[in-house]
MARBA-3410 file (N, C-alpha, C, O; in Angstrom, 1 decimal):
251
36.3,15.9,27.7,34.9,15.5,27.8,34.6,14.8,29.1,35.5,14.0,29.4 ~ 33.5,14.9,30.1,33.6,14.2,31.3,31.7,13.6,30.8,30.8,14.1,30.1 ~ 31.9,12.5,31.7,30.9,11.5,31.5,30.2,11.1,32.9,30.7,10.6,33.9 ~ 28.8,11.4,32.7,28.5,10.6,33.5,27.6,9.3,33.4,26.5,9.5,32.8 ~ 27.9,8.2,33.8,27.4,7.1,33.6,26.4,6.2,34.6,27.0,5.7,35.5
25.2,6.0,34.6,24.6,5.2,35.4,24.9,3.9,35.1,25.1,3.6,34.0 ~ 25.1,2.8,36.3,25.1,1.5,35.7,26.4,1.0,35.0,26.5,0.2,34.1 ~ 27.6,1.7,35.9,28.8,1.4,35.4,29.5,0.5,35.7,30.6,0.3,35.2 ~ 28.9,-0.4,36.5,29.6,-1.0,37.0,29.2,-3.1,36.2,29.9,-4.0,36.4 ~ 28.1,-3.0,35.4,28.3,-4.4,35.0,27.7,-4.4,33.2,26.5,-4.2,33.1
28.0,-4.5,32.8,27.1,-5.0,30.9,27.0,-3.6,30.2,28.0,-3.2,29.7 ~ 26.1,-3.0,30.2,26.4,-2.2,28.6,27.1,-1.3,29.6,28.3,-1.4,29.6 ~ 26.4,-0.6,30.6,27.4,0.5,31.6,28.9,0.5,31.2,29.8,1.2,30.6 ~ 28.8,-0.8,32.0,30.6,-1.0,32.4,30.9,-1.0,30.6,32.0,-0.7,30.7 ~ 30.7,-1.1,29.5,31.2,-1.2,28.1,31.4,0.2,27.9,32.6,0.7,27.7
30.4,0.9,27.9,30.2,2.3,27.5,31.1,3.3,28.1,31.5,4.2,27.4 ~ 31.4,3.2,29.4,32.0,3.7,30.6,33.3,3.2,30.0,34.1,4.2,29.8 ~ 33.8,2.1,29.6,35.2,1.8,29.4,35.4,2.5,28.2,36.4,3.2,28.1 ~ 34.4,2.2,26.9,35.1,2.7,25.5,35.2,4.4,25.9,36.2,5.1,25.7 ~ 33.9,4.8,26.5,34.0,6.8,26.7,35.6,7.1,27.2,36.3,8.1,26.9
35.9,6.2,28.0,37.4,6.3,29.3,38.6,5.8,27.6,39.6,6.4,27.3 ~ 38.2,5.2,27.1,39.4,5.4,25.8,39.2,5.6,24.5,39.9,5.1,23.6 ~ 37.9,6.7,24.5,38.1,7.8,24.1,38.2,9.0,24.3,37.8,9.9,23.6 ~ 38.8,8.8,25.7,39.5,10.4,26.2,38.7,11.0,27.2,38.9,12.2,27.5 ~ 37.2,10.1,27.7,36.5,11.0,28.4,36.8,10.6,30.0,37.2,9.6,30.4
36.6,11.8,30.6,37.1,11.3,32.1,35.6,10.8,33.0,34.8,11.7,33.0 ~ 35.3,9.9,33.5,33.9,9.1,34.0,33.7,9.4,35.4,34.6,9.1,36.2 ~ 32.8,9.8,35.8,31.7,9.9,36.8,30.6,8.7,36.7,29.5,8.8,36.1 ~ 31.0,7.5,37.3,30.4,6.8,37.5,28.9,6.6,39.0,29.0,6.9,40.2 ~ 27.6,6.2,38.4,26.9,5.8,39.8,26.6,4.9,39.8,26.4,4.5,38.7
26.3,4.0,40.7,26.6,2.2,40.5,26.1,2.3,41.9,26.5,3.3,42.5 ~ 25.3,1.5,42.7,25.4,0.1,43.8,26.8,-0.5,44.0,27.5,-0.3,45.0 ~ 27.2,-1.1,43.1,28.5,-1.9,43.1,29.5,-1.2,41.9,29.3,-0.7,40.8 ~ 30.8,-1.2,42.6,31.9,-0.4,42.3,32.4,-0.7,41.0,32.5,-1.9,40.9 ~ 32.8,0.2,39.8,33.0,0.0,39.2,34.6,-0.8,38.5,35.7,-0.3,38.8
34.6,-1.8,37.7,36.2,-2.1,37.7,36.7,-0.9,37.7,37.2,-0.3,38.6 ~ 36.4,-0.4,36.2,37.2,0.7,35.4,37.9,2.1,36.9,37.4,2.3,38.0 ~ 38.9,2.9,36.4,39.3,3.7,37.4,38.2,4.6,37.3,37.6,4.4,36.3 ~ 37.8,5.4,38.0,36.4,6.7,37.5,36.3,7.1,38.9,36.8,6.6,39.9 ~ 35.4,8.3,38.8,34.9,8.9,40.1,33.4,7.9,40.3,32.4,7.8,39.6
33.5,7.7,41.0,32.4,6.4,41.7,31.6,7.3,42.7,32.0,8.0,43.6 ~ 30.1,7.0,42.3,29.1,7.5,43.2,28.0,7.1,43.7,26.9,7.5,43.3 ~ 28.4,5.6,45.1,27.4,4.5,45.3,25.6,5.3,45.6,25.0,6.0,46.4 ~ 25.4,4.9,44.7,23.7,5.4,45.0,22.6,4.4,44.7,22.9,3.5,44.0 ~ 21.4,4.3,45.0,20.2,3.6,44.9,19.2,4.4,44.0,18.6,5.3,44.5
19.1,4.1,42.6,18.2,4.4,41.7,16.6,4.2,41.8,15.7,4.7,41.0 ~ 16.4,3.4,43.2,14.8,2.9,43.2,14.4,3.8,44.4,13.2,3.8,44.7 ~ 15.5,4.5,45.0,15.3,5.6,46.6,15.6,7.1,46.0,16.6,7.3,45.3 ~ 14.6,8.3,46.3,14.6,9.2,45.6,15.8,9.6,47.0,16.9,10.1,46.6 ~ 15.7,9.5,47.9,16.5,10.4,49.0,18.1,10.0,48.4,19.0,10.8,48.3
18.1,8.5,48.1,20.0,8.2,47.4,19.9,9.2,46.5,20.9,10.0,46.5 ~ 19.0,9.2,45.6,19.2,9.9,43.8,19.8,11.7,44.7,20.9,12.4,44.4 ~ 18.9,12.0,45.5,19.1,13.6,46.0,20.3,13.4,46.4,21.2,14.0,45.8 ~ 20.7,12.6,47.5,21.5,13.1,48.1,22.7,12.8,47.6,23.6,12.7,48.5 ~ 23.1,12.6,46.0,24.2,12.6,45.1,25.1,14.2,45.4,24.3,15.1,45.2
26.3,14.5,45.7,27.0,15.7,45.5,27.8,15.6,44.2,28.8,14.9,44.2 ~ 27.6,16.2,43.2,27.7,16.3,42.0,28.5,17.5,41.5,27.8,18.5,41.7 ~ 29.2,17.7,41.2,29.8,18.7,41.0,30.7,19.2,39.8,31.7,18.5,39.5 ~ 30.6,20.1,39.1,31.4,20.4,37.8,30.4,20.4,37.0,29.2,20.4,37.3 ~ 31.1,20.2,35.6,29.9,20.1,34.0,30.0,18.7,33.9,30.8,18.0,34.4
29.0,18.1,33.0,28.7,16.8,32.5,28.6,16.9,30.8,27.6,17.3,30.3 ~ 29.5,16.6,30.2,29.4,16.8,28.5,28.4,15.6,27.9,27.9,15.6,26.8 ~ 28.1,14.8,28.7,27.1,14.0,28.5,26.8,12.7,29.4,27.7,12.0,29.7 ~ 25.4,12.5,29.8,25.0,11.6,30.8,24.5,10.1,29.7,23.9,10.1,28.6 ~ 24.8,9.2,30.4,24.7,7.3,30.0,23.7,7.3,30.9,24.1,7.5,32.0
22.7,7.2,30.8,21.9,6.2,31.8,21.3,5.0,31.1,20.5,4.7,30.3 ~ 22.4,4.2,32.1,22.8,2.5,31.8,22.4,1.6,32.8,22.6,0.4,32.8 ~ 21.9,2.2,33.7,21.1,1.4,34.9,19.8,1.3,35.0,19.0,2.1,35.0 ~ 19.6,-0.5,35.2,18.2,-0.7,34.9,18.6,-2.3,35.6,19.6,-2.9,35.9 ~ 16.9,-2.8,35.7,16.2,-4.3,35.8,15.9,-4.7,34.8,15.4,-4.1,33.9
16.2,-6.4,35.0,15.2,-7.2,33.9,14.2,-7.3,34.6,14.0,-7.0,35.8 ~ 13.3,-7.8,33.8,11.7,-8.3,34.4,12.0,-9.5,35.1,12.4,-10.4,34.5 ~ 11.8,-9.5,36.2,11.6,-10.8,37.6,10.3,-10.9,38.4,9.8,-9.8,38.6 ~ 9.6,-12.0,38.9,8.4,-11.9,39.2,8.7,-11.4,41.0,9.5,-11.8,41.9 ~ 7.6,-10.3,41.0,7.6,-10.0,42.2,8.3,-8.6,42.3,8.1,-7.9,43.3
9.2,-8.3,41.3,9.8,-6.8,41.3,9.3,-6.0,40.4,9.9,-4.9,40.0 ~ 8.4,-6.3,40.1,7.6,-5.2,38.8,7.5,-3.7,39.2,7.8,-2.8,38.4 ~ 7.1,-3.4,40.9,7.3,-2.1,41.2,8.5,-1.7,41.0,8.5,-0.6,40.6 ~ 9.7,-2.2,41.2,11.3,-1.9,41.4,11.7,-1.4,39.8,12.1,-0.4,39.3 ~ 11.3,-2.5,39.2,11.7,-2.4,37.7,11.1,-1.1,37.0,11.8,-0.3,36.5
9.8,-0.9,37.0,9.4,0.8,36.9,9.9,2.1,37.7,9.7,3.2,37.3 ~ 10.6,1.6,39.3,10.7,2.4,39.3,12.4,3.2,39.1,12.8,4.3,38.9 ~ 12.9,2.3,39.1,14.8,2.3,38.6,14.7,2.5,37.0,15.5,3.2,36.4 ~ 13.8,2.0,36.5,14.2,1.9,34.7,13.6,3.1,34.3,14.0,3.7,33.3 ~ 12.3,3.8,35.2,12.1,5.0,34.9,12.0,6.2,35.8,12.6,7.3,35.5
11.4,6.0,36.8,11.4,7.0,37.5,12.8,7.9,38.2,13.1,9.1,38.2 ~ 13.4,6.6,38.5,14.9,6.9,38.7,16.2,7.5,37.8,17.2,8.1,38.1 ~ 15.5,7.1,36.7,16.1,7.7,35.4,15.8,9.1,35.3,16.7,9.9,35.1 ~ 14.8,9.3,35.4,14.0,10.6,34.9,14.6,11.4,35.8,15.3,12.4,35.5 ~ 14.3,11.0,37.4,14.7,12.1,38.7,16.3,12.3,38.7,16.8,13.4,39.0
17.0,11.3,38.5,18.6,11.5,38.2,18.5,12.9,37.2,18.7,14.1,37.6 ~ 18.3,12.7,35.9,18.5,13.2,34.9,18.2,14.5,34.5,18.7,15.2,33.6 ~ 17.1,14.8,35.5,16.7,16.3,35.8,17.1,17.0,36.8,16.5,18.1,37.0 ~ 18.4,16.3,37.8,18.8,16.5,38.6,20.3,17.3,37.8,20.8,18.5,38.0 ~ 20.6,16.4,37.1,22.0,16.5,36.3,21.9,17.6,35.1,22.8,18.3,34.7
20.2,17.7,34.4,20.6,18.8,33.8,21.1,20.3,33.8,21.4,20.9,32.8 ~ 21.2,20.7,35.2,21.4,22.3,35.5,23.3,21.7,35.2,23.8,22.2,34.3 ~ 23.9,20.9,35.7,24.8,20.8,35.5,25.9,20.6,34.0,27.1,20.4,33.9 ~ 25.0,20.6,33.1,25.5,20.1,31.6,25.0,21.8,31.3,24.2,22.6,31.6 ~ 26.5,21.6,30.2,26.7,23.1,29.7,26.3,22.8,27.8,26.3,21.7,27.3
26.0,23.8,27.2,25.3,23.9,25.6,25.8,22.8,24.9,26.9,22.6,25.4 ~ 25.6,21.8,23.8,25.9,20.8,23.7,26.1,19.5,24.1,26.7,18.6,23.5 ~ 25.4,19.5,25.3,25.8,18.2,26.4,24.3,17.1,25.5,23.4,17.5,24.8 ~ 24.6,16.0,25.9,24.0,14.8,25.5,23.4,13.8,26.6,24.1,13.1,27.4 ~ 21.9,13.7,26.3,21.7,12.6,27.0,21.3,11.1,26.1,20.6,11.1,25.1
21.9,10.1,26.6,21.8,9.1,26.2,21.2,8.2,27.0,21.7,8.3,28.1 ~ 19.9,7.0,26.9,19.0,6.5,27.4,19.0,5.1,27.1,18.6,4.8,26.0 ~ 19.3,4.4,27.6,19.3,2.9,27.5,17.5,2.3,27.8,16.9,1.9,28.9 ~ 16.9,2.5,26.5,16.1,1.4,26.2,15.8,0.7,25.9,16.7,0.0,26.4 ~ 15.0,-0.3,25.3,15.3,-1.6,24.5,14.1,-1.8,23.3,13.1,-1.0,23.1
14.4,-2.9,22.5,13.6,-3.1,21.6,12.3,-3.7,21.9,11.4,-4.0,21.1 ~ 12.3,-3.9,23.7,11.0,-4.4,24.3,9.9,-2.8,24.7,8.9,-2.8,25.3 ~ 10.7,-1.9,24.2,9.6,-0.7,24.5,9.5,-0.2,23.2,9.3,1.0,23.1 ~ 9.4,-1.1,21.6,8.5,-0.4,20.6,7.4,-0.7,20.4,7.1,-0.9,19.2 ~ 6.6,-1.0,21.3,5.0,-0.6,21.5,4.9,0.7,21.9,3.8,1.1,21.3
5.3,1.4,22.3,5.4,2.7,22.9,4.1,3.7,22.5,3.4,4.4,23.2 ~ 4.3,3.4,21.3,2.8,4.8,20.4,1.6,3.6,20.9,0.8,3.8,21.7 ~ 1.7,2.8,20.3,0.2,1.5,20.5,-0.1,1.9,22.0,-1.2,2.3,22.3 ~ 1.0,1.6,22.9,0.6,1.7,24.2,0.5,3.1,25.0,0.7,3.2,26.2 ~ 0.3,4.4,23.8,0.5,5.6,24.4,-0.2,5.5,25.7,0.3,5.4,26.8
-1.7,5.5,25.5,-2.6,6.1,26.8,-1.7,5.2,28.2,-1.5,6.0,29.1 ~ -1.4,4.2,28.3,-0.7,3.5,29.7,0.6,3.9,29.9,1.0,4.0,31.0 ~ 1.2,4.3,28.9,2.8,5.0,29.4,2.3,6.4,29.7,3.1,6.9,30.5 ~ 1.2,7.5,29.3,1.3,8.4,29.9,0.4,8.5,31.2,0.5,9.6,31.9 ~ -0.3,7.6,31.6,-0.6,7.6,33.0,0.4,6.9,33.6,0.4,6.9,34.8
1.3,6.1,32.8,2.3,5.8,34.0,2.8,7.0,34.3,2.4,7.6,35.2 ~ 3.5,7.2,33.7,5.1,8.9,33.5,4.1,10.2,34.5,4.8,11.0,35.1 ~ 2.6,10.3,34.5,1.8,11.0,35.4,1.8,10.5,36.8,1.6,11.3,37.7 ~ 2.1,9.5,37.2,2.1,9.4,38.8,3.4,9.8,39.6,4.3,10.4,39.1 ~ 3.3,9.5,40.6,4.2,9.8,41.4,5.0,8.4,42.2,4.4,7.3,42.2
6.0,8.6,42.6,6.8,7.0,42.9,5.9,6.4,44.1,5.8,5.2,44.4 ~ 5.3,7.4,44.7,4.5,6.4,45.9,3.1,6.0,45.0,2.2,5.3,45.6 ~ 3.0,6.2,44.2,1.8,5.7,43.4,1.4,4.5,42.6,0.3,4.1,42.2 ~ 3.2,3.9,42.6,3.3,2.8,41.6,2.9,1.6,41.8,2.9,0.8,40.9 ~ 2.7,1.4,43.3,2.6,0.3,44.1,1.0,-0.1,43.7,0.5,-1.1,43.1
0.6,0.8,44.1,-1.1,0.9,43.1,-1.4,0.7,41.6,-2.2,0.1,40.9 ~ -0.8,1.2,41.5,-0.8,1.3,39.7,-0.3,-0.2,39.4,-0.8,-0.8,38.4 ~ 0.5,-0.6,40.1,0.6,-2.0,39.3,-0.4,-3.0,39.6,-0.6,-4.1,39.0 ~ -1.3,-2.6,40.6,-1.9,-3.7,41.4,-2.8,-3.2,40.6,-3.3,-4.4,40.6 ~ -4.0,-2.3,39.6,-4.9,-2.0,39.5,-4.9,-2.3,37.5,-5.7,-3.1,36.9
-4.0,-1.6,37.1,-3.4,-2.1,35.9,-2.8,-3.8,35.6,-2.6,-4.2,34.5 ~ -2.7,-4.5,36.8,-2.7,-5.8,36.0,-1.1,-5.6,35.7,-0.8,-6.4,34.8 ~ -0.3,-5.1,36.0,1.0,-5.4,35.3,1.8,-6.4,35.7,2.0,-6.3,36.9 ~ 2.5,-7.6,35.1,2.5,-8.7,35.0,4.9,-7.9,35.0,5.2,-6.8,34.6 ~ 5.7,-8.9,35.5,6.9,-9.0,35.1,7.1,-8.5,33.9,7.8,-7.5,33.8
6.6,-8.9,32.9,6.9,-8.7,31.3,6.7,-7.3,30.9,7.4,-6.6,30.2 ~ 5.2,-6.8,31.7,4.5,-5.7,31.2,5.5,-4.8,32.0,6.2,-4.0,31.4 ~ 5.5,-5.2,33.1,6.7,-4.2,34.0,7.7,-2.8,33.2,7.9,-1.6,33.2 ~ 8.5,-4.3,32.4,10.0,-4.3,32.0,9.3,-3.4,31.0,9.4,-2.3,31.2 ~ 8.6,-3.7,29.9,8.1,-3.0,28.5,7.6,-1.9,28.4,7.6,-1.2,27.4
6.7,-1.5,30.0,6.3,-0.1,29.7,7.4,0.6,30.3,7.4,1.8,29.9 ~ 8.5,0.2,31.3,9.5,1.3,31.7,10.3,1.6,30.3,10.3,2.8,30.0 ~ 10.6,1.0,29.8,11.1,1.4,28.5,10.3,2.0,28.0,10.8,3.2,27.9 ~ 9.2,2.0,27.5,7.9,2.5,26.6,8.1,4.1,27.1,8.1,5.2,26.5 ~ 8.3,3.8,28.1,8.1,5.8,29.0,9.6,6.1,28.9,9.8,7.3,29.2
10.9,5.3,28.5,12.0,6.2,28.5,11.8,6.5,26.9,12.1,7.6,26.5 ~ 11.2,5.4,25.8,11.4,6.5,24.4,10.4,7.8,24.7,10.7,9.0,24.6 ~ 9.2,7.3,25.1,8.1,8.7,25.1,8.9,10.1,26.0,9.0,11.1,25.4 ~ 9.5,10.0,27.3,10.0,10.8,27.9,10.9,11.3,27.2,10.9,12.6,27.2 ~ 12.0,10.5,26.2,12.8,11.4,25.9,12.4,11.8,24.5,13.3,12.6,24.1
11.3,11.7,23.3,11.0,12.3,22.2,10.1,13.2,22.8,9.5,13.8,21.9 ~ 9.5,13.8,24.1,8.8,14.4,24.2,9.3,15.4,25.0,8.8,16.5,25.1 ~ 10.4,14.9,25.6,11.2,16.7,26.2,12.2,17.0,25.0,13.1,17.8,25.3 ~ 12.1,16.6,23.7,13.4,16.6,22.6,13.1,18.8,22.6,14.1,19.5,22.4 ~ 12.1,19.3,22.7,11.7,20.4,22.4,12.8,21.2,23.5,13.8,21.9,23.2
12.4,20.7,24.6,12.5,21.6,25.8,14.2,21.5,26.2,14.8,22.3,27.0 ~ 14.9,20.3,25.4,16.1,20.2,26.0,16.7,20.9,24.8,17.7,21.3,25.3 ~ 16.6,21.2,23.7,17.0,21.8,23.0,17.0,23.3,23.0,17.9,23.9,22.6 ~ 15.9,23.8,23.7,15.7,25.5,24.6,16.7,25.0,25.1,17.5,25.3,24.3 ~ 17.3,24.5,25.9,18.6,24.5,27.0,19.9,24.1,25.8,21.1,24.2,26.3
19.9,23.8,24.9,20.9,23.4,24.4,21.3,22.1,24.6,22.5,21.7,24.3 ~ 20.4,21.3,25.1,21.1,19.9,25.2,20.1,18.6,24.5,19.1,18.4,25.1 ~ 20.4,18.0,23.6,20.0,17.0,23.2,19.8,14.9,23.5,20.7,14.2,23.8 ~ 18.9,14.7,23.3,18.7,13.6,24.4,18.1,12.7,23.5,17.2,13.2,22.8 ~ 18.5,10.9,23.3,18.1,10.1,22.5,18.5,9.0,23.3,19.2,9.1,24.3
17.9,7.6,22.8,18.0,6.7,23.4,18.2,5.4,22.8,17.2,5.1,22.2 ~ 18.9,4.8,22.7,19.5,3.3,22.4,18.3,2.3,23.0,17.8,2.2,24.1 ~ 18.0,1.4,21.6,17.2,0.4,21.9,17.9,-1.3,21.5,17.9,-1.7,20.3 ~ 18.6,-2.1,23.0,18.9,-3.1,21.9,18.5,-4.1,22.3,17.9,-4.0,23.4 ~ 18.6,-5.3,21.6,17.5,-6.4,21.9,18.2,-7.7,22.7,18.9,-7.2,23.6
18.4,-8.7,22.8,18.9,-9.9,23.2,20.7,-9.5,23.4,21.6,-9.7,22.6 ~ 20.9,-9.0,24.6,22.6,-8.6,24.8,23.1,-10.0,26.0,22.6,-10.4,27.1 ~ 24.2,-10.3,25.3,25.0,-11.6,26.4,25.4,-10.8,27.3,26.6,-10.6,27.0 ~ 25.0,-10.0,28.6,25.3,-9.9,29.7,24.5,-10.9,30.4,23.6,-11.6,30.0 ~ 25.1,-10.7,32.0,24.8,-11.2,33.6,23.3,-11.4,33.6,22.7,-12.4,34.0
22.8,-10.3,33.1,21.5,-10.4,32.9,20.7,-11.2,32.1,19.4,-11.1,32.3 ~ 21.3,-12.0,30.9,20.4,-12.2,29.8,19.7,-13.4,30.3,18.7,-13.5,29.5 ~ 19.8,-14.4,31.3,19.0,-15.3,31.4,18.1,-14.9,32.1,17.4,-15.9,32.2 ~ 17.4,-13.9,32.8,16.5,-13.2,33.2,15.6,-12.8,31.8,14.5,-13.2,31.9 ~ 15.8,-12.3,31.0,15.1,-12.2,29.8,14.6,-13.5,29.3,13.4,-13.8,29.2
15.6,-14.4,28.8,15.0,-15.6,28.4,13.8,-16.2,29.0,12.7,-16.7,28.6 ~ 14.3,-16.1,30.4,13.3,-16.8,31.0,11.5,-16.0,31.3,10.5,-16.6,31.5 ~ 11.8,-14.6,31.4,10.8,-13.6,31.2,10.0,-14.0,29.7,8.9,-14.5,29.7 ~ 10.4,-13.8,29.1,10.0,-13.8,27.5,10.1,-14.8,27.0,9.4,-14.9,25.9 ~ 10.5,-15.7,27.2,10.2,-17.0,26.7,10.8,-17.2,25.3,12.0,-17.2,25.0
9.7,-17.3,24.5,9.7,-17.5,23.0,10.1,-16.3,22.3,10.9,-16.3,21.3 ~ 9.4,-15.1,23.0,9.9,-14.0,22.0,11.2,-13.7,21.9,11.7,-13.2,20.9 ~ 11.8,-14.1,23.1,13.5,-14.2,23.3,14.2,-14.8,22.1,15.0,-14.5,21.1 ~ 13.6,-16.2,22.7,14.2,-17.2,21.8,14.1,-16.9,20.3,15.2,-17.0,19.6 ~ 12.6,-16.5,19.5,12.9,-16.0,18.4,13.5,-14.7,18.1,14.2,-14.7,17.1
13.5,-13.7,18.9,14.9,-12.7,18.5,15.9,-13.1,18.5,16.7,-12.7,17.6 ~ 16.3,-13.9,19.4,18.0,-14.1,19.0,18.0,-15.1,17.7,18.7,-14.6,16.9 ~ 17.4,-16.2,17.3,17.3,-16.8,15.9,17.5,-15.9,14.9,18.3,-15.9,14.0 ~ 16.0,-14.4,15.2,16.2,-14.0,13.7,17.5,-13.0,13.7,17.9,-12.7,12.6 ~ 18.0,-12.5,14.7,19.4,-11.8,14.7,20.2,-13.0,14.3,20.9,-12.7,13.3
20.4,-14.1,14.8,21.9,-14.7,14.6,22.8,-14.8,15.1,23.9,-15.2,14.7 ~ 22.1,-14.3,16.8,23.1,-14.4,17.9,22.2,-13.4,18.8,21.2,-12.9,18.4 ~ 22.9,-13.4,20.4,22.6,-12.1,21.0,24.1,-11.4,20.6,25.3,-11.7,20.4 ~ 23.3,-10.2,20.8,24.5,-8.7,20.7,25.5,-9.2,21.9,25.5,-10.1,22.7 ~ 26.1,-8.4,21.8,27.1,-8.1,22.9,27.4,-6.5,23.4,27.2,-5.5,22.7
28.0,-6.4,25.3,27.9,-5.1,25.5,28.5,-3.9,25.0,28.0,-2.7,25.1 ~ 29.8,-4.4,24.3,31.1,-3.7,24.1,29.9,-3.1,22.2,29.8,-2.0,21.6 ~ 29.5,-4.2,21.8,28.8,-3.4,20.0,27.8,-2.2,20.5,27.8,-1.1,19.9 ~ 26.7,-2.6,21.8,25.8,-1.1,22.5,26.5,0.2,22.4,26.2,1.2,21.8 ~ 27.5,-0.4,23.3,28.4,0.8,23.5,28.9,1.7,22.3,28.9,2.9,22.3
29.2,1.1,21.5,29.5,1.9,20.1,28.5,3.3,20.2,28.6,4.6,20.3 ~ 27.2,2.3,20.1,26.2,3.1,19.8,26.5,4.3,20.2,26.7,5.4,19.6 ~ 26.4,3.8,21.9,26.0,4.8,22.8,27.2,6.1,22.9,26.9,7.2,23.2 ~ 28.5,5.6,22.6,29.6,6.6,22.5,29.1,7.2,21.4,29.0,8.4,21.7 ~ 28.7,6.8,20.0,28.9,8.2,19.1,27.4,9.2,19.3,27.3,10.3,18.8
26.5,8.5,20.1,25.2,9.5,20.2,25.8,10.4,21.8,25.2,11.4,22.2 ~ 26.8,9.8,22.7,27.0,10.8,24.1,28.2,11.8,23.3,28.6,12.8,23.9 ~ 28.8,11.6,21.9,30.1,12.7,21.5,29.5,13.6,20.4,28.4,13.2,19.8 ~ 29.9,14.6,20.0,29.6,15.9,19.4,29.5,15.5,17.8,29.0,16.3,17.0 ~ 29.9,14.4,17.4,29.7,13.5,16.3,28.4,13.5,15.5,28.1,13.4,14.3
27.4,13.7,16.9,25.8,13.3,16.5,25.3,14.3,17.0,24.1,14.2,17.3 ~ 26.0,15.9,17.1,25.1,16.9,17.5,24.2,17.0,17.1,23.6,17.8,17.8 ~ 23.0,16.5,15.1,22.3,16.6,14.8,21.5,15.8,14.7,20.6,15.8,14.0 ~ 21.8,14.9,15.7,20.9,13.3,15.9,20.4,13.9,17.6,21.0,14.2,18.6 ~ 18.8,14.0,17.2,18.1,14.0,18.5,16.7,14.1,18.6,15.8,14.7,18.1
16.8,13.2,19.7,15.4,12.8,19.9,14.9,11.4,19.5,13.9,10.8,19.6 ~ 16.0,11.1,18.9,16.0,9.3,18.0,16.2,8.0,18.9,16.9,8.1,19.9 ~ 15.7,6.8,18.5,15.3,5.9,19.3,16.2,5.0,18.6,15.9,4.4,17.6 ~ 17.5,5.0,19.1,18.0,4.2,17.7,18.2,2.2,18.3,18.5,1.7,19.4 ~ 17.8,1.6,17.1,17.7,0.2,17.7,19.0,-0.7,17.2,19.3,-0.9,16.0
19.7,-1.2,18.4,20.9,-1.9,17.8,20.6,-3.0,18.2,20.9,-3.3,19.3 ~ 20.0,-4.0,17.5,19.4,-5.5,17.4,19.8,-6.3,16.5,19.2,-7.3,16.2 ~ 20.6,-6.0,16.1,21.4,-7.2,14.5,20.0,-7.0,13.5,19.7,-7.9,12.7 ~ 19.5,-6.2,13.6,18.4,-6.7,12.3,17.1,-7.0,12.3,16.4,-7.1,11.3 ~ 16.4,-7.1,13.8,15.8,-8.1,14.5,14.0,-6.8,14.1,12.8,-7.1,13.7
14.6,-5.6,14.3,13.1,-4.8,14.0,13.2,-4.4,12.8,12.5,-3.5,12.4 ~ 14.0,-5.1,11.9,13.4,-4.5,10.2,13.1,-5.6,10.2,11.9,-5.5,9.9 ~ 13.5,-7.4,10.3,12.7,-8.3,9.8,11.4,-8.1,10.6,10.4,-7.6,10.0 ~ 11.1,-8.3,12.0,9.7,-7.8,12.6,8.6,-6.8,11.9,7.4,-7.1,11.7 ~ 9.3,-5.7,11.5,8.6,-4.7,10.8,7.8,-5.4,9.2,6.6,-5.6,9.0
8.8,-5.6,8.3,8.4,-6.7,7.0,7.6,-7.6,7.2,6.7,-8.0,6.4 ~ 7.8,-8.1,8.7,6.8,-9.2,8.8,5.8,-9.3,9.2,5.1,-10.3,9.3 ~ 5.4,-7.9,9.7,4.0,-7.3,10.0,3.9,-7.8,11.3,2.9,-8.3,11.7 ~ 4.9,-7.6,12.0,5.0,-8.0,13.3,5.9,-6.8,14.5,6.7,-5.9,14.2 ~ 5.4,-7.1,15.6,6.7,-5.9,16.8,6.6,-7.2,17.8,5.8,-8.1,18.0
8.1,-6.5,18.8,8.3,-7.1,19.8,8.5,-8.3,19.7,8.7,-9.0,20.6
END
């Protein structure tokens, strides 16, 4: 099984990338910064369409991680839309001619993009522009750090339940991991983004997650285990969107 992994190099990436590598898969990593683990490494810039192209890629891919992404920071709202989706998306349709019947994509989104249906009409004029467009779009739309972070996610579940048809014509199936408060590098970027809502997700979980439990996830939805799981948004949050849900509450 050969893997390719965005984002291998720090937090759920580097977890996912390690567990797939011991369970026997050989890794194609792309990362900015190098990854520990041994792998084929491929420094690229997810926010530059010319880095994403000019990747040389070669062989089959039994299934793509895309594990590279921003937290919400003030002042990078364009960046964060455009690495958490745009980048994602142009990778991923880059890499599909190369995955053969059965291959898997797996989508690192979060429990900050289940507004998704509430906020259909704004994620689909986001996912409608074009990357030189976004600069505008945030300035006209009002989008704030927080909003940033929530609709790039928002547009990776909608993008991926909404090509579930067409990747399946090709034979390949595509779903995405949503988890909430994870103790990576990153998490004090969240806290401080979200404030409260942070602070009460991790309360009503009982902790933040960790990278290495994501990973679980994400290995048995990238292995042949879950050939009949697709198109699912699956949320690994300790608990955090069924008490929300009961409580007549999201996010």
């Amino acid at each position: 099984m050969r893997v390719l992994v965005t984002g291998a190099a720090h937090g759920i990436g580097a977890a996912s990338a390690a567990l797939l590598s011991a369970m026997g898969a050989r890794i194609v990593a792309i990362d900015l910064a190098e990854p520990q683990l041994t792998c084929d490494w491929h420094r690229a810039d997810l926010s530059d369409p010319a880095s994403i192209d000019a990747l040389t890629l070669t062989g089959g891919f039994d299934a793509l991680v895309n594990a590279a992404g921003l937290p919400p920071r003030i002042g990078a709202e364009e960046a964060v839309l455009v690495v958490n989706y745009h980048g994602l998306v142009r990778l991923t349709e880059a890499v599909l001619p190369l995955m053969p019947s059965g291959g898997a994509i797996v989508s690192l989104a979060s429990k900050a993009g289940a507004r998704w249906r509430e906020n259909i009409a704004q994620v689909q004029r986001f996912a409608a522009i074009s990357r030189g467009e976004i600069a505008d779009f945030v300035a006209l739309e009002g989008i704030d750090p927080v909003r940033a972070y929530d609709l790039s996610k928002e547009a990776v579940i909608h993008w991926t339940k909404s090509n579930t048809a067409r990747l399946l014509a090709m034979g390949l199936r595509a779903n995405t991991v949503s988890p909430a408060a994870i103790a990576t590098r990153i998490l004090p970027d969240f806290e401080a983004a979200f404030g409260e809502r942070a602070t009460r997700g991790i309360a009503l979980s009982g902790r933040a997650g960790t990278a290495e439990e994501v990973a679980e996830a994400v290995a048995f939805l990238a292995s042949p285990a879950s050939a009949w799981v697709r198109g699912v948004n699956l949320e690994v949050d300790g608990g955090l969107a069924a008490q929300l849900e009961i409580a007549g509450l999201v996010g």
